[in-house]
N, C-alpha and C positions, 0 to 999 in steps of 0.2 A: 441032612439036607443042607443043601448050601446057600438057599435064600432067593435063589437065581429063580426068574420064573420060565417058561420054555418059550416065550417071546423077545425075550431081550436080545436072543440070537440074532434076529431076523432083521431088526434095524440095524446091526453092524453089519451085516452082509451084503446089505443094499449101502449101505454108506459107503464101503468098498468099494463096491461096482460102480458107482457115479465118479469116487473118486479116481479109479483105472480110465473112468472112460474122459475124463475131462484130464488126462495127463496124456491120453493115447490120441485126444483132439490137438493138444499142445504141440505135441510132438508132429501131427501131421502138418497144422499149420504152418509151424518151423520148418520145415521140409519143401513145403510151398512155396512160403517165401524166400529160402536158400535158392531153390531151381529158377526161381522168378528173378534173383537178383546177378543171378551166373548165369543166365538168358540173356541179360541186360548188359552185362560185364564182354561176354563174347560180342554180342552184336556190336559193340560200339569200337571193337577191336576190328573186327572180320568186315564189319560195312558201316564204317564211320560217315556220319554226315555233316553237312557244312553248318557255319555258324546259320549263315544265312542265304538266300535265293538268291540268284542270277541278276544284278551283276555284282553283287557284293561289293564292303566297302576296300579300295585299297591301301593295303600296310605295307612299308618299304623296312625290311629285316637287314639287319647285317647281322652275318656271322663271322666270328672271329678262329682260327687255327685252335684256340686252347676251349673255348665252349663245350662242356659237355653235354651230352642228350637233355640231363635234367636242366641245366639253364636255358637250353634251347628251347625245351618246353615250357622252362617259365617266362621267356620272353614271347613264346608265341602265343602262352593263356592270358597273360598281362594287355596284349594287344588284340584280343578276342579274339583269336582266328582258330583256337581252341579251344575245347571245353573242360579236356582234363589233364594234366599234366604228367599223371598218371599211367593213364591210355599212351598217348602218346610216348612217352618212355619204352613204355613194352613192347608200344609197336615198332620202335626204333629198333628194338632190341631183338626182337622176334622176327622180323623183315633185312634185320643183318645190314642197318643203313648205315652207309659211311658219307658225314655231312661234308660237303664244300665249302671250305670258305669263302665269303663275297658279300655281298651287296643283293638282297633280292624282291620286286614286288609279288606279294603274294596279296589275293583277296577273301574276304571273311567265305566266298563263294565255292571255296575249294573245301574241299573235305581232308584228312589228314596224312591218308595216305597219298592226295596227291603233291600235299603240301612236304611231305618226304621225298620223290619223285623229284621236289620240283632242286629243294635243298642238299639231294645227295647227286646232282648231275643227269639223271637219269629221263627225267622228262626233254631236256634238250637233246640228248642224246635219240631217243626214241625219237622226236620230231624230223631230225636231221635224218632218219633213215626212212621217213614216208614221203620223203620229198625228195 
């Protein structure tokens, strides 16, 4: 005989099964919050919103010939018309924006893709053909 009684089974088996199911809740949680966080990551890409409501406040940017995307965004998160320097990079990059150099007012009012629009020529452009 081995000493073992035919109950000692049965608390390992259950101890098992709690700890599968508090690893299989872990894992869905994670899962949740992964979907919730790449909801969050696309939305802010696909339908960026402004700092703030109509009329917002205004910033006079100049951009220079040698600027890259990423100082550009950290010149526009620095002066709040952004929120993430990040987002914006990608959307620069994913939207295939080619910035202008110049001198430009933008306001906290504009959201970021307009605020690309405004710095890659294309918002002027678009105006001068509804008129």
């Amino acid at each position: 005989m081995s000493g073992r009684s035919s109950g000692d089974g049965g608390s390992g088996t259950a101890l098992g099964a709690v700890l599968k199911i508090l690893v299989y809740a872990a894992i869905l949680g994670a899962l949740i919050w992964g979907a919730g966080m790449g909801y969050r990551f696309g939305r802010e890409i696909f339908c960026p919103a402004a700092m703030s409501g109509e009329p917002g406040r205004k910033v006079e940017i100049t951009i220079g010939e040698e600027d890259s995307v990423s100082s550009i965004g950290e010149i526009l998160e620095k002066n709040g018309l952004i929120d993430s320097r990040l987002i914006f990079t990608i959307q620069a990059r994913l939207f295939e924006t080619e910035f202008q150099p110049g001198t430009y007012d933008l306001t906290t009012a504009m959201d970021s893709r307009e605020i690309l629009d405004v710095l890659s020529g294309k918002a002027t452009e678009e105006e001068e053909s509804q008129t």
